[in-house]
C-alpha positions in Angstrom: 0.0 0.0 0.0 2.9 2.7 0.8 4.3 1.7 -2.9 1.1 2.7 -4.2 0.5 5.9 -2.2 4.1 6.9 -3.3 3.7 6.4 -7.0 0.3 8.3 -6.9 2.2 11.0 -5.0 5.3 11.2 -7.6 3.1 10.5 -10.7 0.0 12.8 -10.2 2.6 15.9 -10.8 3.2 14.0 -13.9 -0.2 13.0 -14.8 -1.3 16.6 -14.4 1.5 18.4 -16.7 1.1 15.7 -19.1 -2.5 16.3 -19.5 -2.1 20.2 -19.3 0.8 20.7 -21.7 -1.3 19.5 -25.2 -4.2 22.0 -23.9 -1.5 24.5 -23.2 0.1 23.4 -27.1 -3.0 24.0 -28.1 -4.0 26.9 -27.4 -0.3 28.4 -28.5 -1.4 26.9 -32.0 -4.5 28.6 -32.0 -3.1 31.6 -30.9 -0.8 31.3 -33.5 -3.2 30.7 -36.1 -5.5 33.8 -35.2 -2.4 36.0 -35.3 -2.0 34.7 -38.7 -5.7 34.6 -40.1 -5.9 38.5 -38.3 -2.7 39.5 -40.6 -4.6 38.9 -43.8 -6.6 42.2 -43.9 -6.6 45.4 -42.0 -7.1 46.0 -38.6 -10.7 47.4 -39.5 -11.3 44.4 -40.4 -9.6 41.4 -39.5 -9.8 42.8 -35.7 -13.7 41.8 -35.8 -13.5 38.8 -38.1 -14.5 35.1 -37.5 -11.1 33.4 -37.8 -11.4 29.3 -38.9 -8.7 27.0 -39.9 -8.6 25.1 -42.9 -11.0 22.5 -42.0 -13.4 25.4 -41.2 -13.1 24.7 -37.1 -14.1 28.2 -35.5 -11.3 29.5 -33.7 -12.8 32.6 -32.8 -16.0 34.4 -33.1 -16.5 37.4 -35.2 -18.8 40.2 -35.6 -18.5 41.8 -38.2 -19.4 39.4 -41.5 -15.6 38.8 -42.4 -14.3 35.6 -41.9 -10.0 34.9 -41.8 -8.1 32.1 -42.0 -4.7 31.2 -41.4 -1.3 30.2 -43.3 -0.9 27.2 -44.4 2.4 26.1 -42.7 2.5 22.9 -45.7 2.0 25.1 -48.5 4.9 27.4 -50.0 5.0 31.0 -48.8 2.6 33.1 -46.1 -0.8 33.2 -47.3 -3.5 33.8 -45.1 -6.9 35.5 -46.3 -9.6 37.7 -44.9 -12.9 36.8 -46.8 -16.5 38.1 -47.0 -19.4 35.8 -47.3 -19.4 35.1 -51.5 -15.4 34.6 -50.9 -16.0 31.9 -48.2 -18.6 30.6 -50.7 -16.2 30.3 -53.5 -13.0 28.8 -51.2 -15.5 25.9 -50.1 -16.4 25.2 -53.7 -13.2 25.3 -54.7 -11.7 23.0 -51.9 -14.4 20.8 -52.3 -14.3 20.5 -56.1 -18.1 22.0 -56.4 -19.3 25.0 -58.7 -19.5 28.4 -56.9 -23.1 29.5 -55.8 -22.3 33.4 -54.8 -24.7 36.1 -55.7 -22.9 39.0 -54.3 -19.5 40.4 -55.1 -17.0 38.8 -53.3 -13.8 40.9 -51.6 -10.8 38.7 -50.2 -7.6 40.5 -48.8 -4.0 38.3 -48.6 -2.1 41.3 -47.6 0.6 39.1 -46.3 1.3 37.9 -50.1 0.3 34.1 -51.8 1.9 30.8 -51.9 2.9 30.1 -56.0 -0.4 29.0 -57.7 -0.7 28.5 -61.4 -2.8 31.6 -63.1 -4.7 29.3 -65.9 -6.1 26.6 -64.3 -7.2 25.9 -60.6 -6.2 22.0 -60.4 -2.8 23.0 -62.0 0.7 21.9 -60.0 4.4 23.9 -61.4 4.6 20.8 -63.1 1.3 21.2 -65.2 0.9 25.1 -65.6 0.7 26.3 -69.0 4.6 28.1 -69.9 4.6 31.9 -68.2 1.6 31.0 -66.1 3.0 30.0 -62.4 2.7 32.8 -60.2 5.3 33.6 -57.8 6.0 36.2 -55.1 2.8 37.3 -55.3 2.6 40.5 -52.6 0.1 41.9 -50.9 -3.3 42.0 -53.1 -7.0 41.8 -52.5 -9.7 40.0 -55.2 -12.7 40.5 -56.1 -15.6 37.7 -57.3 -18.1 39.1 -59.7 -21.3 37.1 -59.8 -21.8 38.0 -63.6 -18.3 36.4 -65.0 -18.7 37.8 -68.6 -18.1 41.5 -66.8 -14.7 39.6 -66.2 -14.3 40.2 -70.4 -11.7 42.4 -71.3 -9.6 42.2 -68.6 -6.3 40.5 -69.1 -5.3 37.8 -68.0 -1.6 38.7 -68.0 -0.3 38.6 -63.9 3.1 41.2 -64.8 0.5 43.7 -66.8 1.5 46.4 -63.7 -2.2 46.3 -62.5 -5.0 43.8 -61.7 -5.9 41.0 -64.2 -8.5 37.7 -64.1 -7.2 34.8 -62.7 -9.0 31.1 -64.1 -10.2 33.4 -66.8 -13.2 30.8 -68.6 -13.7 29.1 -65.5 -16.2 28.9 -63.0 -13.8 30.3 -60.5 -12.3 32.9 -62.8 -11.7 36.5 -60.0 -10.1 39.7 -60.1 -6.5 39.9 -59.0 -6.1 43.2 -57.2 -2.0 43.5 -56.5 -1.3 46.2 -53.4 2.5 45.6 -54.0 4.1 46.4 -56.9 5.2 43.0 -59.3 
């Protein structure tokens, strides 16, 4: 009986810290991750925004219709975005391989820059971008959705025109490419 109450004594310290330190892991993730998601768009509005992760887990509650997310450490580059409702539309559609269903124009801030995507086509890797395509150190920029795509016509396509262009032009998830920073 005195072995037992010694190794309860000795390992409840233990027991304790080891079920504390993954809560306290976890919230230093999470805190990590707002910080992130909150560095997507200005203060204005990223300071009253929903944040989620990638999954779409709420990490925090927000107020004012904005909803941010955070870097994806396994991707290339910092890229966490601010979104308004048509945007959050468009990313689930787009992670989940469905057609869009916004009816409102969409606004997205990634004023922390973009990971290297290809410009031409959605499902493309380096590896399968058309030549000229991949885009890389992309800096700070916002998008825009339009609901009506064809007022998407005339705009180029070109990412190094020195102003915004369409990126997915002809597809379903064809946007507005806003660059803040100069390319």
């Amino acid at each position: 009986m005195r072995f037992l109450v010694t190794v309860v004594r000795f390992s409840l310290p233990a027991l304790v810290m080891t079920l504390l330190i993954p809560a306290v892991v976890h919230a230093q993730d999470t805190d990590a991750m707002i910080a992130s998601a909150v560095s997507a768009g200005p203060a204005s509005i990223s300071d009253d925004a929903r944040v989620i992760d990638w999954s779409m887990n709420e990490l925090r509650a927000g107020t004012n219709g904005w909803t941010c997310l955070p870097d994806d450490v396994a991707a290339p580059g910092n890229a966490p975005w601010c979104v308004n409702g048509p945007w959050l539309n468009f990313l689930h559609a787009l992670l989940n391989g469905e057609e869009p269903t916004y009816d409102e124009v969409g606004i997205a801030y990634m004023l922390m820059g973009d990971s290297p995507i290809c410009n031409s086509d959605p499902a493309a890797t380096e590896d399968t971008c058309a030549e000229g395509d991949w885009v890389t150190d992309l800096g700070a920029h916002m998008m825009m959705l339009v609901p009506d795509l064809s007022n998407l016509d005339g705009i180029t396509a070109d990412q190094m025109n020195g102003g915004p262009w369409v990126m997915w032009p002809g597809t379903t998830y064809a946007h507005l490419m806003i660059p803040i920073d100069s390319r």
